[in-house]
N, C-alpha and C positions, 0 to 999 in steps of 0.2 A: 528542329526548332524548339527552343526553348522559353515560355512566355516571359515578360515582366513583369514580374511581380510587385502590384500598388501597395505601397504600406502606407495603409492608413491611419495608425498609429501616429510616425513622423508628420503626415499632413493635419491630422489633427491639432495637435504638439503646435504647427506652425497658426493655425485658424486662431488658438486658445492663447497665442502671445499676442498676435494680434488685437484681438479683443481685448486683452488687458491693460495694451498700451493706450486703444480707445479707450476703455471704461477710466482709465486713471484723468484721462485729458476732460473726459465728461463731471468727472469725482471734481475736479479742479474749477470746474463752473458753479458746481453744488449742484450737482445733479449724479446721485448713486443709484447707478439701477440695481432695480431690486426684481428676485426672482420667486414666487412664491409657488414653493412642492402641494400637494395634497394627495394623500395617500389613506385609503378607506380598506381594512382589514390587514392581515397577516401574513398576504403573500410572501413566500420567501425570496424569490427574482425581484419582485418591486421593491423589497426593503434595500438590498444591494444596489440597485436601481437610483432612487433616492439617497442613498446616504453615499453613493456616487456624484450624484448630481449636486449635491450639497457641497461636497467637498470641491469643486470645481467651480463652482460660482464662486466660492470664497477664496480662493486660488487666483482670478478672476479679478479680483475685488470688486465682485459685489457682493450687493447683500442678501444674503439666504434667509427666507422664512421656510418653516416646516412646520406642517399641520398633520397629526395622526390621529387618525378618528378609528374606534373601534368597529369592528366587522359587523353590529349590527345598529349603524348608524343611518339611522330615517334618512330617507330621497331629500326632505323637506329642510332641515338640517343643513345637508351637505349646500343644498342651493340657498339657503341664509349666510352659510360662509361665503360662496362661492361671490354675491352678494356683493358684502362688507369689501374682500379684496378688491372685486372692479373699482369701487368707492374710495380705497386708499391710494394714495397719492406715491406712499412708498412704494410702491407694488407695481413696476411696469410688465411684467412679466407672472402671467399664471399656468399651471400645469396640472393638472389633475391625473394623478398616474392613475394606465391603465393596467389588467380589468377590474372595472367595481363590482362588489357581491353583487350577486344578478338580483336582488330587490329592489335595485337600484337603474332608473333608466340611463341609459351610457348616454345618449344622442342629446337627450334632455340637459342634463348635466353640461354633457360639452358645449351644447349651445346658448346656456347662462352666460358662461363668461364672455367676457367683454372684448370683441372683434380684434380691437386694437391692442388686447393683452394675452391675445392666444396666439402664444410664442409656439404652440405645438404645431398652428395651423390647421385643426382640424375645423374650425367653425363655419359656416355654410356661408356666412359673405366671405370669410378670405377664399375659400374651395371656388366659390364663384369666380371672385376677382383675379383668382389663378387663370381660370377656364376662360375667363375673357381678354387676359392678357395684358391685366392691371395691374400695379405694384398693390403687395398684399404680404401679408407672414405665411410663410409657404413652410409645409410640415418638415422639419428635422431630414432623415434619411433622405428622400429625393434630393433635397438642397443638395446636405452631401456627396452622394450620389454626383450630381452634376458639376459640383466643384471640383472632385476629380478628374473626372471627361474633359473638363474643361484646361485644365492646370495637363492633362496628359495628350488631350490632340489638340488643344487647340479651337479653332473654327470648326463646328461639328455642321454645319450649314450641307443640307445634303445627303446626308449619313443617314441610313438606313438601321433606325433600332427598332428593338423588339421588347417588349416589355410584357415578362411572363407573370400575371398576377395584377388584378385588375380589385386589389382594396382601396380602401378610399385613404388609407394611412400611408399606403407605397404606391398603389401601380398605378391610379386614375393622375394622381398627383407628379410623380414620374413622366408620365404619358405627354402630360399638358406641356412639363418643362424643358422638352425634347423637342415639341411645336413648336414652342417659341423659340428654339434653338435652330429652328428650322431642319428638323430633320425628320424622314419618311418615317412613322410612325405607325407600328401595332402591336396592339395589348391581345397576348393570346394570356388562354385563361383555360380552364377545366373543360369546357365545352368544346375547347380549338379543335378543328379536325388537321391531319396528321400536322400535330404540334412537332417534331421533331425538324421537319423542313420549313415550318415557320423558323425555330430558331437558326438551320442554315444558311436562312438570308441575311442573316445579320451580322451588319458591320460594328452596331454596340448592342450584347446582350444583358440585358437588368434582369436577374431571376430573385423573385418575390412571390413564392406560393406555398412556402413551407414545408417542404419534401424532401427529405434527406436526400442527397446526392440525386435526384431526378435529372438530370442535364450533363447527358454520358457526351464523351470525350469528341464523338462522332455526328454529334450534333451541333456543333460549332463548325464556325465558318473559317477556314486558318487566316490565319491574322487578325481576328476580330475582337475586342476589346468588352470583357467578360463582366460582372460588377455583382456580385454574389453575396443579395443579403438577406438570405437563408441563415439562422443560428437555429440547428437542431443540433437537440442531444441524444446521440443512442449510446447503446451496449456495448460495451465490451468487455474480453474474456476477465474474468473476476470478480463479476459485480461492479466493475468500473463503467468510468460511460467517460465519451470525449463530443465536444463539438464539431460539428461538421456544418457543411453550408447547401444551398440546393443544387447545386455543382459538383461534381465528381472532380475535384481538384484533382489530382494524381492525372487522370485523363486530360482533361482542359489545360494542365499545364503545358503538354505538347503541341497542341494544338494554335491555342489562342496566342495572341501577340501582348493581349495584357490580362492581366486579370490581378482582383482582390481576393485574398487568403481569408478564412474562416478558421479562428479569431483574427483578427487584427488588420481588420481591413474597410468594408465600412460602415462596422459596428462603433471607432471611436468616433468618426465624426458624427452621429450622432447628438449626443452631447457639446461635442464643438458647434454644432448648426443650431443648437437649442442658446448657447449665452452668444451665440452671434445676431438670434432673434428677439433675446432680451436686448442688447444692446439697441440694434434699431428701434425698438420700442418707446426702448427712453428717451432716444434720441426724436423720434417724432413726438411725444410726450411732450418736446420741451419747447415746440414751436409754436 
């Protein structure tokens, strides 16, 4: 057996016309959503990140603000900006790419912005309103994550997933959106004991713990429907390096019934789950 392979690429591709045919019908009311970046130091991944993100909003139509502040920019500072944008009208959508220099409180920060404009989801009333099973902006990655599942079996009512990695950025939020899917849910993590037959029960496995290839071939369930969003980079021969995902793809290929490929799998929706959260944004914005 040979799995299917999810391109998340093309599904993205399809999320990102979407949105634009909404944002154009919204644009036509006089209402442009606007998404505004903030980006604190000289990461090299955040700058691609960003000037990714930028190019896609504006693809999109909407409208991209970008904000780059120098890597030794005051806590005090960034939450004066952070501030102004809740305040602006243009602006239904805020992001504050992550990590900021560590003088900087991450939690603090995330939790300035304005509930209703935290299109990342990371802010503690929408995490809340997730967990209790209220409409809310639910973070990037899960979304997508579940938009595939969704778009690939269907009614997952019942389904027995596993959810390797218990952040508040993927696994808890994952976890939640599985619930309300109705399906048997556990989040194994660093502590699991024999983790390897946690992941054998599983009819949908989400690996989110950042370890190269950790999820050999023989610890999948055959037939099971794999979702791999691990982006690690290691070595190889030349001083080169390639990306891999926390999956031993080569392995899990034979195995699993489905699964997403590292790159291209669901790393772009991402970003497609981010201008599908501005949109809603706006859209509530306007009522």
């Amino acid at each position: 057996m040979t799995a299917r392979i999810i391109d998340g690429r093309a599904f993205a591709a399809g999320i990102l016309a979407e949105v634009a045919t909404e944002t154009a019908a919204l644009a036509a009311m006089g209402i442009v959503p606007g998404l505004a970046v903030v980006l604190v130091g000289e990461d090299a991944a955040s700058q691609v990140y960003v000037r990714n993100k930028a190019r896609r909003t504006k693809e999109a139509g909407m409208a991209s603000f970008e904000y780059r502040l120098p890597e030794d920019t005051a806590e005090t500072a960034l939450l004066a900006l952070v501030a102004e944008l809740n305040d602006d009208p243009a602006v239904h959508g805020i992001l504050v790419q992550l990590p900021l220099p560590g003088h900087i409180d991450t939690a603090r920060v995330l939790d300035a912005v304005s509930p209703d404009k935290d299109v990342d989801g990371f802010h503690v009333i929408n995490a809340g309103r997730l967990a209790a099973g209220l409409p809310g902006l639910v973070p990037c990655t899960p979304l997508g994550c579940l938009l595939m599942l969704k778009a690939e079996l269907g009614d997952l009512s019942g389904a027995r997933a596993v959810v390797l990695g218990r952040s508040n950025i993927v696994g808890k939020p994952m976890a939640a959106l599985l619930l309300r899917e109705s399906c048997t849910v556990t989040i194994a993590h660093s502590r699991t004991r024999n983790f390897p037959d946690e992941c054998r029960r599983a009819d949908i496995l989400v690996a989110a713990v950042g370890q190269p290839e950790l999820v050999r071939g023989d610890w999948i369930k055959p037939g099971a429907t794999v979702l791999d969003v691990g982006i690690n980079r290691v070595a190889t021969e030349g001083n080169n390096t390639r990306l891999v995902g926390d999956v031993a793809f080569a392995e899990a290929l034979t195995v699993a019934g489905r699964i997403t490929p590292v790159p291209g799998g669901v790393g772009p929706m991402t970003i497609a789950c981010l201008l599908r959260n501005t949109l809603t944004a706006a859209r509530r914005s306007a009522r």
